[in-house]
BAVEXFI-395222 format. One record per residue (C-alpha): residue number from 0; x, y, z. Coordinates in steps of 0.1 Angstrom, whole numbers, plus 5000, padded with zeros to 4 digits. Layout:
 pos east north   up
 NUM    X     Y    Z
...
***
This chain:
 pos east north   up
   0 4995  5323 5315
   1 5007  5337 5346
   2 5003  5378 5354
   3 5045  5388 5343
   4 5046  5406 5374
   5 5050  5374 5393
   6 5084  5366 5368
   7 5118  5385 5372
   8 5120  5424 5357
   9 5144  5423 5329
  10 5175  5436 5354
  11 5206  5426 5368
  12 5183  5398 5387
  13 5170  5387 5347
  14 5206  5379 5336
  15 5214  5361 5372
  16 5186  5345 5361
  17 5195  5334 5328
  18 5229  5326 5342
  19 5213  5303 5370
  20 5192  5285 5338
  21 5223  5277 5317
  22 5219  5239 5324
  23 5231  5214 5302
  24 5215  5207 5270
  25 5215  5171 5273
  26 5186  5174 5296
  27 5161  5174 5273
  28 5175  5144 5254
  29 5177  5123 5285
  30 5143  5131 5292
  31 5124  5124 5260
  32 5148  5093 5256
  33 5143  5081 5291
  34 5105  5089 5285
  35 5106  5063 5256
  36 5123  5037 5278
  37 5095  5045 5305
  38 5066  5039 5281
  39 5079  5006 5263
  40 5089  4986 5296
  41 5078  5002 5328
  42 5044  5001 5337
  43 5038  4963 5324
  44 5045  4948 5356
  45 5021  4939 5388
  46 5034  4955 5416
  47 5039  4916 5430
  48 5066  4912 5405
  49 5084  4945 5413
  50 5082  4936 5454
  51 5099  4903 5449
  52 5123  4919 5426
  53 5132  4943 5457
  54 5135  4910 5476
  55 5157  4900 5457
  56 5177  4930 5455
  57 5175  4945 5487
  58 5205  4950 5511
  59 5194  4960 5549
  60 5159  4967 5537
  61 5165  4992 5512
  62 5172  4990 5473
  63 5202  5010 5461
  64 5202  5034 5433
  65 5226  5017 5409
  66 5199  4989 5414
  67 5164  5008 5407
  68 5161  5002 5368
  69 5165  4965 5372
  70 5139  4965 5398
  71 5114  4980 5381
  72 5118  4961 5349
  73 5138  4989 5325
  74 5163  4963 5313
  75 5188  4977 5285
  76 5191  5015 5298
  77 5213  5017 5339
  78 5217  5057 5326
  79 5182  5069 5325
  80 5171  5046 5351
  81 5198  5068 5375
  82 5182  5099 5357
  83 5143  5092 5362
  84 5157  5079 5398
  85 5170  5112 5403
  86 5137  5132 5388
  87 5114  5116 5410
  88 5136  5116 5442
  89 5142  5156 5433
  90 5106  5158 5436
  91 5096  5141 5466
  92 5125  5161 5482
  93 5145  5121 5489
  94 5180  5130 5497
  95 5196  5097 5499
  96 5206  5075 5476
  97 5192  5046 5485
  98 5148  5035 5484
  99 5126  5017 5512
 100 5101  4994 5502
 101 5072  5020 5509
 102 5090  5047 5489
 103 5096  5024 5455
 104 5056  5015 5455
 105 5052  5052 5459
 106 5078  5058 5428
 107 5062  5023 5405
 108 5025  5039 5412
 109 5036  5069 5394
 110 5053  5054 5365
 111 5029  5026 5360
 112 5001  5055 5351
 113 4997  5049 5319
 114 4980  5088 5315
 115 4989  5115 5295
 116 4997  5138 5322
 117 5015  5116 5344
 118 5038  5108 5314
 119 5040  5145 5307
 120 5046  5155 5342
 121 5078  5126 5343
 122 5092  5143 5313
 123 5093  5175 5328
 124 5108  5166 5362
 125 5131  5150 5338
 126 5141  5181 5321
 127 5140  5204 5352
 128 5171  5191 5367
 129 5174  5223 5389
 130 5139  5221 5398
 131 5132  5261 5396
 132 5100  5254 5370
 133 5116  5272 5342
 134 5132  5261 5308
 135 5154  5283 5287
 136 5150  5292 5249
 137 5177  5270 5241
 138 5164  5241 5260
 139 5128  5245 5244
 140 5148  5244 5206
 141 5164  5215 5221
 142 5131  5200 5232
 143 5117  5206 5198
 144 5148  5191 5180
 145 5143  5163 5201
 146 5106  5153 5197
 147 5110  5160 5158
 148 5139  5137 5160
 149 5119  5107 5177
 150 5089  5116 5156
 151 5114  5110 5123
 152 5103  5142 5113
 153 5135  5159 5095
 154 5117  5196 5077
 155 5103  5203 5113
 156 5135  5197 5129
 157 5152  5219 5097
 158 5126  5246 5112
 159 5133  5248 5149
 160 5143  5283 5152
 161 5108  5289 5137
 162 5091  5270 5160
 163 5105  5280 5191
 164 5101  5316 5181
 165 5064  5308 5177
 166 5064  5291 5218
 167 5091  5320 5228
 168 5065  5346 5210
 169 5031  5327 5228
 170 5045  5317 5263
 171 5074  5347 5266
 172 5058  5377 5260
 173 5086  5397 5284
 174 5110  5385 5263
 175 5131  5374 5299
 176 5148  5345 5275
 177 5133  5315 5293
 178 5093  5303 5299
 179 5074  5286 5330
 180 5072  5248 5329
 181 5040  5253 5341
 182 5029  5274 5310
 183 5042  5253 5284
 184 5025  5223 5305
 185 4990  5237 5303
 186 4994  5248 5263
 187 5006  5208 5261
 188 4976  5199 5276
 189 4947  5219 5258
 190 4957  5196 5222
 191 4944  5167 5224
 192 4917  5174 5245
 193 4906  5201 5216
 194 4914  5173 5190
 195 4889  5148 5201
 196 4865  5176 5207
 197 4865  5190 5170
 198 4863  5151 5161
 199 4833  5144 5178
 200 4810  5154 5151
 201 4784  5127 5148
 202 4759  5123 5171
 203 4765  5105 5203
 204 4734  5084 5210
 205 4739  5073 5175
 206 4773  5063 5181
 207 4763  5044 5214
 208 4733  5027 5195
 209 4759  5014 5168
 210 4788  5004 5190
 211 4764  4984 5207
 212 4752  4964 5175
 213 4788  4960 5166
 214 4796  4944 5199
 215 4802  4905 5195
 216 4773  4884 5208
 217 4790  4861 5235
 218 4757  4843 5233
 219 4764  4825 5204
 220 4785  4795 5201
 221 4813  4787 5175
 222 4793  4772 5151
 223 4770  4807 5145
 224 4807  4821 5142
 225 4823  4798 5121
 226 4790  4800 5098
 227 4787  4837 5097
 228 4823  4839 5086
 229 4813  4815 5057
 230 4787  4837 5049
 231 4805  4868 5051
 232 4835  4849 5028
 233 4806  4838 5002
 234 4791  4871 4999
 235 4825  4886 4992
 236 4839  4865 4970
 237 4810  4846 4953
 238 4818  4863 4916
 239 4854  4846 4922
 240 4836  4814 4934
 241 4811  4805 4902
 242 4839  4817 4880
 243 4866  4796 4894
 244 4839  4766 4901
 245 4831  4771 4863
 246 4867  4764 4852
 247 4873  4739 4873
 248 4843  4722 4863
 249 4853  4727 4821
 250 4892  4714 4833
 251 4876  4682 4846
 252 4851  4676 4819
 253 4878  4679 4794
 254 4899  4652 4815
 255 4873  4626 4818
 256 4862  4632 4784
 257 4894  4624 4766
 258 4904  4595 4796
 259 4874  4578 4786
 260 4879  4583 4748
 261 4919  4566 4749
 262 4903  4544 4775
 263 4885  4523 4748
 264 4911  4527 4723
 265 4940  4499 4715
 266 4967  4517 4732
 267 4952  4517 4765
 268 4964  4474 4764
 269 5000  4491 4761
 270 5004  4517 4778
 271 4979  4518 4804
 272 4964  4551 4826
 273 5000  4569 4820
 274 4985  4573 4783
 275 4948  4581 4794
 276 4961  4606 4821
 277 4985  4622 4798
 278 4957  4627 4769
 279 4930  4639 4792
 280 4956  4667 4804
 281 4966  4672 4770
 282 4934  4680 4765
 283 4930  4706 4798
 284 4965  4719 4783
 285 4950  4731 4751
 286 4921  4745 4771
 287 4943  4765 4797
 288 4970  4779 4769
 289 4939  4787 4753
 290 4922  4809 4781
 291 4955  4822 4795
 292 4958  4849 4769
 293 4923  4863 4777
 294 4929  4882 4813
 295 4959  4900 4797
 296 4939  4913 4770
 297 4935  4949 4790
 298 4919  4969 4760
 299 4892  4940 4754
 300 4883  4940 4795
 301 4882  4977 4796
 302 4856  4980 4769
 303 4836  4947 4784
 304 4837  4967 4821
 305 4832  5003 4805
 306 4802  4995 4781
 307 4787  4965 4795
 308 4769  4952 4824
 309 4790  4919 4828
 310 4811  4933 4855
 311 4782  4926 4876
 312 4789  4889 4879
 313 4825  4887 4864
 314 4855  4896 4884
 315 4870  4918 4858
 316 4894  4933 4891
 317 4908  4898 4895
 318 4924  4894 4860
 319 4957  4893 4867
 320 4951  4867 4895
 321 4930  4845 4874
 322 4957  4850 4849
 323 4981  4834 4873
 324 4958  4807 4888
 325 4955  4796 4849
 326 4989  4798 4847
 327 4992  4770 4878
 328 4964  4752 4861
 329 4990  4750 4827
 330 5019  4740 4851
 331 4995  4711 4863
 332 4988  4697 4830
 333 5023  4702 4819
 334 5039  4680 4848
 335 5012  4651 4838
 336 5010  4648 4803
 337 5047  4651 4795
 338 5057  4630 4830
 339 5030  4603 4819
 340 5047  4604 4782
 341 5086  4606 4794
 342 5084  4581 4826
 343 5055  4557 4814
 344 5040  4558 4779
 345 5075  4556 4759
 346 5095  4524 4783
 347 5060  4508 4778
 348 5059  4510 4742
 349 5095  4496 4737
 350 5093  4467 4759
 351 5063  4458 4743
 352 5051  4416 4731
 353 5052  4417 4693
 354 5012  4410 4693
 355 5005  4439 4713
 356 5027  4464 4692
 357 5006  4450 4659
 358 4977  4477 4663
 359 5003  4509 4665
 360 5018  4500 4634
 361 4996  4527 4620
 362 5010  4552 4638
 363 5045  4540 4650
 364 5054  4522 4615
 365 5055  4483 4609
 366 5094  4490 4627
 367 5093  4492 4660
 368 5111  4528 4677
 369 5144  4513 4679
 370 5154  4531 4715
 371 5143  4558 4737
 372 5160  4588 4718
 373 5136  4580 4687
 374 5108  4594 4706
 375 5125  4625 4719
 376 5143  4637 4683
 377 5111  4630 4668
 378 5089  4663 4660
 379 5068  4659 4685
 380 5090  4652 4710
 381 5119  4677 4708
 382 5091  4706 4705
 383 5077  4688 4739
 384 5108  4690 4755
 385 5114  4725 4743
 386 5082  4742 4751
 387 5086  4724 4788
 388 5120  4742 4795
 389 5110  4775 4782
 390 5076  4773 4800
 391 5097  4764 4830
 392 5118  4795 4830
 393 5088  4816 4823
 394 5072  4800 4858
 395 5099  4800 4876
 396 5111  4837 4869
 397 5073  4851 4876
 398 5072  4843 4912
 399 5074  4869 4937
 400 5107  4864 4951
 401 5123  4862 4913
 402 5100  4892 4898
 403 5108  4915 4927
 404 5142  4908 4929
 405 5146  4894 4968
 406 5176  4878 4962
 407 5203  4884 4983
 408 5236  4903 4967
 409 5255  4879 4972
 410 5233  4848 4953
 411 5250  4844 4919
 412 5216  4842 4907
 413 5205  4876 4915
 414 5218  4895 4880
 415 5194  4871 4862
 416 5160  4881 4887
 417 5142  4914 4886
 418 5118  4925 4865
 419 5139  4924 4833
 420 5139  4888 4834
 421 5102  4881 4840
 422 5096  4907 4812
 423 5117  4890 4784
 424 5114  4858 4800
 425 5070  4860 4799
 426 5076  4870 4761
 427 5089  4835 4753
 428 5055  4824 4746
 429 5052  4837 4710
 430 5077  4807 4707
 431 5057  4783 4730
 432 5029  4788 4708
 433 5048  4784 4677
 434 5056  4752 4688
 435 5024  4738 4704
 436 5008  4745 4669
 437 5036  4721 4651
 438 5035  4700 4684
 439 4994  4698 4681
 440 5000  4688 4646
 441 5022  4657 4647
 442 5001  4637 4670
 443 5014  4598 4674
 444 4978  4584 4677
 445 4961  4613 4660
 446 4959  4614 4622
 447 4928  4629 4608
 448 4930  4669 4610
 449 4897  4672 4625
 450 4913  4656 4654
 451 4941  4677 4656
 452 4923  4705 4677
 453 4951  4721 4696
 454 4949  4751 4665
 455 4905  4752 4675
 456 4916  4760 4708
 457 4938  4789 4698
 458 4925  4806 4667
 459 4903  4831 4688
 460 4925  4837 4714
 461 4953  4841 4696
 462 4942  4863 4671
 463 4922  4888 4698
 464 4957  4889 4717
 465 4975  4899 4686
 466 4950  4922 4679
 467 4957  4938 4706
 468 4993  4940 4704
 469 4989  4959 4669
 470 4962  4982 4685
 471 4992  4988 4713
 472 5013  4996 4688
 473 4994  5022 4663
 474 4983  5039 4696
 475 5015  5045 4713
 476 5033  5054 4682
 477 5034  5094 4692
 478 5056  5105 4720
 479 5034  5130 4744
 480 5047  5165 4752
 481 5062  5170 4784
 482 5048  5198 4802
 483 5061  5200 4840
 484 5082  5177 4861
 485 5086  5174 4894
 486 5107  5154 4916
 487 5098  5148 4954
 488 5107  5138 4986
 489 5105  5102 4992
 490 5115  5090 4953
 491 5091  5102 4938
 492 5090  5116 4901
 493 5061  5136 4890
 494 5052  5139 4852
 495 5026  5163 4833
 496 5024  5157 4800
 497 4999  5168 4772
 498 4968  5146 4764
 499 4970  5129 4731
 500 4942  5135 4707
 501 4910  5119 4714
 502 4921  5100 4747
 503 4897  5102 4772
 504 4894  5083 4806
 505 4884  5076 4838
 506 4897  5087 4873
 507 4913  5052 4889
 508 4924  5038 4854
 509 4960  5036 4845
 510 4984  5039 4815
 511 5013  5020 4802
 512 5049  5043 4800
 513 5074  5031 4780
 514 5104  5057 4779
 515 5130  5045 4747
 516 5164  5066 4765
 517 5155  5040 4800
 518 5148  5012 4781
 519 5137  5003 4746
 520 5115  4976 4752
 521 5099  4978 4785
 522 5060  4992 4794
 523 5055  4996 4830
 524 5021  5006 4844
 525 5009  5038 4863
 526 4976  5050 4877
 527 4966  5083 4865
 528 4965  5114 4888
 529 4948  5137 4868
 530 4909  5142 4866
 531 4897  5139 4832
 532 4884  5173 4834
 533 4925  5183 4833
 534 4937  5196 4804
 535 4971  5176 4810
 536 4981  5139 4817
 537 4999  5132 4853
 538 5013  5102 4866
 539 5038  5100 4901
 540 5058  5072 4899
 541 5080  5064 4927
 542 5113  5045 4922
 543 5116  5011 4932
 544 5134  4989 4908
 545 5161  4998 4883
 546 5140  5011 4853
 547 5123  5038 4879
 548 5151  5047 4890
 549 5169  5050 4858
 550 5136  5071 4851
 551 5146  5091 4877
 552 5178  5100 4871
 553 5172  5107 4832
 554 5144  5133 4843
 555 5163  5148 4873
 556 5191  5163 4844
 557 5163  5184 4834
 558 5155  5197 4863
 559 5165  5226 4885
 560 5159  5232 4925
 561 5124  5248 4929
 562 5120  5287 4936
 563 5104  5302 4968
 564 5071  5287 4973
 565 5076  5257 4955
 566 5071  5218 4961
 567 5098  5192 4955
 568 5133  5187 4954
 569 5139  5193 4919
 570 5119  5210 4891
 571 5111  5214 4854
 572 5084  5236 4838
 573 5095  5246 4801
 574 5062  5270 4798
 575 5084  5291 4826
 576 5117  5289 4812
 577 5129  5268 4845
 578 5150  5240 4830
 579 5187  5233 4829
 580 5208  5248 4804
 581 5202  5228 4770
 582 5184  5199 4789
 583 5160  5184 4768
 584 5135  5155 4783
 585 5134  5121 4770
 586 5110  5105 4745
 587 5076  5090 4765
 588 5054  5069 4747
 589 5019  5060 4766
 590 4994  5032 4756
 591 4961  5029 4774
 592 4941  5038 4793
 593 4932  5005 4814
 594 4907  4996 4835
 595 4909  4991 4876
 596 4888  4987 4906
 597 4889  5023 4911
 598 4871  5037 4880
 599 4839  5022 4897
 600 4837  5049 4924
 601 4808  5067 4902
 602 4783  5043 4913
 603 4783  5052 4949
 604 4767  5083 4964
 605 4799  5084 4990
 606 4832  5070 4989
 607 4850  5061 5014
 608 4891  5057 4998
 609 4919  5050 5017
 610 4952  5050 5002
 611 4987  5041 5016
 612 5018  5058 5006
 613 5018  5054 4971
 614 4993  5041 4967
 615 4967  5075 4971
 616 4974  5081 4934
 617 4944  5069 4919
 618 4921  5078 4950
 619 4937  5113 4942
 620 4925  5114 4908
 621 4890  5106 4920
 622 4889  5136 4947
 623 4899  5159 4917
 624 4868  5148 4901
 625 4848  5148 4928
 626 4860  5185 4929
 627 4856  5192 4893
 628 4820  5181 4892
 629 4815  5200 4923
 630 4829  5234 4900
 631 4806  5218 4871
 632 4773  5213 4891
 633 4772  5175 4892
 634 4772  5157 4860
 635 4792  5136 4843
 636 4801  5135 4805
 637 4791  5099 4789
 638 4816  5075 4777
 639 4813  5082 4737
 640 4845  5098 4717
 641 4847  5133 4714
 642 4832  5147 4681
 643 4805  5115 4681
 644 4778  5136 4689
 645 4768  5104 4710
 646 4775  5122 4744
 647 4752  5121 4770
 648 4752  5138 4801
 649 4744  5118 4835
 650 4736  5133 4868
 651 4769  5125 4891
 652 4761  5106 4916
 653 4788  5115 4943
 654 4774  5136 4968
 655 4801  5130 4997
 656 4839  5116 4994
 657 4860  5109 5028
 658 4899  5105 5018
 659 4921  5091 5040
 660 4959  5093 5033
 661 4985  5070 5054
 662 5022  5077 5049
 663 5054  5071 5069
 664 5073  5103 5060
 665 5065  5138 5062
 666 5076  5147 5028
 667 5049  5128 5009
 668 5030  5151 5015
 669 5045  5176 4990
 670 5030  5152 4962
 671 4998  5166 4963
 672 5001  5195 4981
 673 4987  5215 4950
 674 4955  5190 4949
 675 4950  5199 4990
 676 4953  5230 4988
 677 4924  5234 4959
 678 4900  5213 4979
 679 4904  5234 5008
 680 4898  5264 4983
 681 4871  5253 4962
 682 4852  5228 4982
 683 4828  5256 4997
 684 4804  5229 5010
 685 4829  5207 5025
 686 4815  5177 5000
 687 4853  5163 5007
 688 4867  5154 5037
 689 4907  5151 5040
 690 4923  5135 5065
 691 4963  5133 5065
 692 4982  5106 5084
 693 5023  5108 5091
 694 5026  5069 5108
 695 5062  5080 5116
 696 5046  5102 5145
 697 5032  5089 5178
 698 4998  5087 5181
 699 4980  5121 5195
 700 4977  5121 5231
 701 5015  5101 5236
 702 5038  5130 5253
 703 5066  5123 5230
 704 5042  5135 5201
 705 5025  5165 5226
 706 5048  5190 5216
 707 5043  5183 5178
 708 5005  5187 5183
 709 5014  5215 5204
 710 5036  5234 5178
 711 5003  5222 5151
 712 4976  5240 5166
 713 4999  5271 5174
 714 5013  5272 5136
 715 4974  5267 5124
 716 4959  5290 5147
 717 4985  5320 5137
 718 4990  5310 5094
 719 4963  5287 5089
 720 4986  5261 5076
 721 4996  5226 5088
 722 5031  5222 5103
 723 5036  5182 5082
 724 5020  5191 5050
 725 5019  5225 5045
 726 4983  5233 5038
 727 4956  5238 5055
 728 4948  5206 5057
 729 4957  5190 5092
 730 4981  5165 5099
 731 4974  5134 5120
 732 4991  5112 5139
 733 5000  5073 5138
 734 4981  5050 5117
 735 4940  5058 5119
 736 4918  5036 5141
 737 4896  5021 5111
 738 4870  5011 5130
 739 4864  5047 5142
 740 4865  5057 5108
 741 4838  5033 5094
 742 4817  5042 5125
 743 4821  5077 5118
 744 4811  5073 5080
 745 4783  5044 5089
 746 4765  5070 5117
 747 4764  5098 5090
 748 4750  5077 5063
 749 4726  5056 5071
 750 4704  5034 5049
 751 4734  5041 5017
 752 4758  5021 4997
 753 4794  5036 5003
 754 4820  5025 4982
 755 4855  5019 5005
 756 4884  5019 4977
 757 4915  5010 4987
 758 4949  5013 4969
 759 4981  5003 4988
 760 5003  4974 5004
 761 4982  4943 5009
 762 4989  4943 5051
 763 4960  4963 5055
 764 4935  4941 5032
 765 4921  4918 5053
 766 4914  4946 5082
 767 4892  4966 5058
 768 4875  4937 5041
 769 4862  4924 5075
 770 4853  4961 5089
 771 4831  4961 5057
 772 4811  4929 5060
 773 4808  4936 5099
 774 4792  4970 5094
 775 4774  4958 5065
 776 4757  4933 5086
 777 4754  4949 5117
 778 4741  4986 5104
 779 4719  4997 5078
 780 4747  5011 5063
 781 4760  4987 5032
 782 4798  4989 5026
 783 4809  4973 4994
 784 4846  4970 4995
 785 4872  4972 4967
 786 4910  4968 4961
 787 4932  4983 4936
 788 4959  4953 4927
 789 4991  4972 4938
***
């Protein structure tokens, strides 16, 4: 900073001085939102295109002011065209209104600099309107405002007085009421230089060795590529391959199997292939309705995963997705066998030569079936008919666009979408089954019971999914105690709640809520964000449909705002006494816990989890016990039930945990601050590393986000706390580049397994997936990549 015996003494001069600065405020805005128009469309162009546009333009050999944005390609904007027209002209000393050929190259080679402090130096001219180098406190608020504004950024704008206080305080020590551009300018310029100096932490011949094994090999033709893609697909998916390849395979058999049967029987001289193709998918029916019922029984896979080794071969992650491909498989056999049966087997039967009818007078009767309808009154065909319509609504309500309720408002079929309708819709099996039992039973050309198998096919299933339905029930028959609530920025509700006796779990797993004063009926699924080391039960649920929401609003009438110091919008903590005047909280039952990808994360010696939005609620579960068994010295309780006397101990195999967090809005970060702020305290050995990412802000080194950075390392420097979340963990900027951060985790762990668990929208899937097979093949260090169904 300059010697403040260069600046004006705080005299009559000072306040001339101040008078001379009052400039309008709209200077600022101009220039950050000219800035933005600058960035996104100048630059792009050759200087060939911009020539022959001044060709085109020109009048006498010169282009005329009014004229400049057009030339140089910043369509949509003739006002901050004249304004950065006006900066640069103001700084080159140009007078006149009007540009030479010469003087617009020299004006495009400045704006077509894509760096950092070009762009920061255009912003500045920008601002400086009276070009005296200085900027007022007012205009520095303004500035602040502003970039907080562009950056989407609402609490730091809500905090401007703050923050310019804390420039005024760093850059204004004389208190004279305005700063030097220069200053601010060089305090701009020292953040991201330190940033990418305190992230270079790995070794740099390292990094050099493995970027150049992760270069492509332009060598190799498109066969090696197409094949080491095939590869890469087989290793990551082959538990999903032999599975599916092993149903498909049983589907087929069953087909042939019962085509050849009715193949060599009379009625094949009737009614053809319809009646072969229509018993062999009978037959892959019963199968399928059969094996349906297994993915959804969640207690049954979460022992199998928890106590077993079959997850090493069986997709237990996929359920819900095999579940549905079934599902497809049922719809398949459905539109065959009763198609083939309504459109085929039935006209043949009735038009029929007397001679050829004689052999299904056994099971038609010595009378023919008089007409069409006789077959479809008939037992087995209305309970056909029926179980095809109510499996049809089923179907058809479970897709996406039906389940998630992406109807327009004004569809007339909207009010009978959402998740409501899936939900009760899905529970009209218990009738479908009723009636493919009575439907299995009166078979046509089936009369001996042993051939009646439709209830072989079902017995198991049935009675290991009703099992579990009573099991559901005697365990979520007591309400849990409502501790604390919270409600956060971003619709998010926060609930602690007591542990019921004897349930244990594991961080990533998930429980089932089902709150009686929302709905009566309805269990809706939440990962767990408490460690089991907690003494309490937490979920954050944030409200997307109507029964969230309704959620919401039943706890928010508990709830109070928060006191100094405090997280959230609203709060609720009975132990404290900070509730609402008789408020009382509704009734929560909970059933579970369930199995996920996540709960895997203990058979890795570093993780790697990455969670968007929302979607960092189980991760943050895991970092809380990754921090507990840091406390606890590294082991891990066994699996048994407390009081067994069965529980082992097990070393804990975690020995390094890297977090990454991706979120659009600033006040996510209140969710967790608590769980943050305890790493940062109690993580001595830094065995976690935290890394916060607000997508809403340009990316560091961007001069509409240098401020922000600026007003970071200032606010970190001086309180040790970050300016977005509020801890001292820092913030940063724009989405991560992924491959940096598998580099960065590949260099410092060479020759381990590290377990990348992801939990969020499914954009960023196929990203991380390949990043994992290319540094698995192309380092020694193996990434084995996981996602949480979201």
């Amino acid at each position: 900073m300059k010697n403040s015996s260069t600046k004006a003494p705080q005299t009559q001069l000072g306040k001339n001085m101040r008078k001379r600065l009052d400039r309008s405020k709209s200077g600022a805005a101009v220039a950050l939102k000219g800035l933005q128009f600058v960035t996104a469309k100048v630059g792009h162009d050759g200087w060939a295109v911009v020539e022959k546009r001044f060709n085109e333009l020109q009048v006498d050999g010169v282009l005329l002011r009014s004229r400049f944005g057009k030339c140089i390609g910043m369509d949509g904007s003739d006002e901050f065209a004249v304004q950065l027209f006006d900066s640069l002209a103001r700084k080159r000393g140009i007078t006149k209104q009007v540009l030479t050929k010469d003087e617009l190259k020299d004006f495009w080679e400045q704006l077509s600099d894509q760096g950092f402090d070009n762009r920061l130096q255009i912003f500045f001219d920008m601002v400086d309107k009276n070009a005296d180098g200085r900027i007022t406190e007012e205009e520095v608020k303004e500035i602040i405002t502003l970039s907080a504004s562009a950056n989407k950024l609402s609490k730091l704008k809500e905090r401007a007085d703050e923050y310019t206080a804390l420039i005024m305080e760093e850059l204004d020590r004389d208190s004279l009421g305005y700063i030097e551009l220069e200053d601010l300018k060089a305090l701009l310029l020292q953040s991201p230089s330190q940033v990418v100096a305190r992230s270079t932490t790995h070794s740099s011949k390292l990094s050099k060795a493995l970027s150049m094994k992760l270069a492509s090999n332009k060598d190799t033709g498109p066969f090696y590529h197409y094949w080491q893609e095939f590869m890469y697909f087989l290793e990551e998916n082959w538990k999903r391959i032999w599975v599916m390849t092993l149903w498909l395979s049983i589907c087929i058999g069953l087909f042939i199997w019962k085509f050849i049967q009715y193949r060599n029987r009379a009625v094949f001289h009737i009614m053809g292939y319809c009646v072969t193709t229509a018993k062999g998918a009978a037959e892959t029916l019963k199968f399928n309705m059969a094996l349906v019922l297994f993915p959804v029984c969640r207690n049954t896979i979460t022992w199998i995963r928890s106590k077993t080794k079959i997850g090493a071969v069986v997709p237990f992650n996929d359920n819900i997705n095999f579940h549905k491909v079934i599902a497809a498989g049922v719809a398949v056999g459905v539109v065959l066998h009763a198609g083939a049966h309504l459109t085929c087997d039935f006209p043949l039967l009735l038009h029929a030569s007397d001679a050829a009818y004689e052999p299904m007078k056994p099971f038609f009767g010595d009378k023919r079936p008089p007409n069409y309808w006789w077959f479809v009154k008939g037992t087995e065909g209305w309970t056909g008919v029926v179980m095809v319509v109510l499996m049809t609504i089923a179907f058809v309500l479970a897709q996406p666009w039906f389940r998630r309720n992406k109807l327009k408002d004004s569809n007339p079929l909207k009010k009978m979408t959402g998740f409501n309708a899936f939900w009760f819709t899905h529970h009209l099996f218990v009738i479908v089954y009723a009636l493919l039992i009575v439907h299995g039973t009166c078979l046509y050309l089936s009369r001996k019971w042993y051939k009646k198998t439709t209830w072989m096919y079902l017995a198991v299933p049935v009675l290991l999914y009703v099992s579990e339905r009573i099991l559901r029930l005697f365990r979520s028959h007591d309400a849990v105690r409502i501790q604390k609530v919270a409600v956060y920025p971003g619709n998010v509700l926060a609930l602690y709640m007591s542990k019921p006796p004897g349930f244990r779990y594991r961080s990533g797993q998930y429980i089932f809520i089902k709150c009686s004063d929302v709905s009566p009926y309805e269990w809706h699924p939440f990962s767990i964000t408490s460690a089991p080391g907690d003494d309490y039960l937490s979920v954050h649920i944030r409200t997307r449909g109507d029964w969230t929401s309704r959620l919401r609003t039943v706890f928010s009438e508990a709830c109070r705002p928060p006191s100094d110091g405090e997280s959230g919008l609203l709060r609720a903590d009975p132990s404290k006494g900070i509730t609402e005047t008789n408020a009382r909280f509704p009734k929560l039952l909970i059933d579970g816990p369930y199995g996920a990808p996540a709960q895997d994360y203990q058979e890795y010696d570093v993780l790697l989890l990455i969670g968007l939005g929302i979607g960092a609620t189980p991760l943050i579960s895991i970092v809380k016990d990754v921090l507990n068994h840091i406390q606890l010295g590294g082991s891990v309780a066994g699996t048994e039930p407390e009081g067994s006397g069965k529980a082992k101990k097990r070393p804990f195999m975690t020995k390094r945990a890297y977090f990454y967090w991706v979120t659009r809005e600033e006040g996510s970060f209140e969710w967790f601050r608590g769980v943050m702020n305890e790493v940062a305290e109690k993580d001595k050995d830094g065995v976690i590393e935290l890394h916060n990412h607000c997508s809403s802000v340009h990316q560091e080194g961007d001069v509409r986000s240098a401020l922000i950075v600026m007003l970071q390392e200032l606010q970190h420097a001086k309180k040790g706390v970050d300016i977005l979340s509020g801890t001292s963990v820092k913030t940063h900027f724009a989405r991560p580049n992924w491959r940096s951060v598998f580099k960065h985790v590949a260099v410092n762990h060479e020759n381990q397994r590290i377990g990348v668990f992801y939990c969020g929208e499914p954009v960023l899937v196929p990203q991380l997936r390949q990043l994992s097979a290319d540094f698995t093949h192309k380092t020694n260090t193996k990434f084995e990549f996981h996602k949480e169904n979201f």
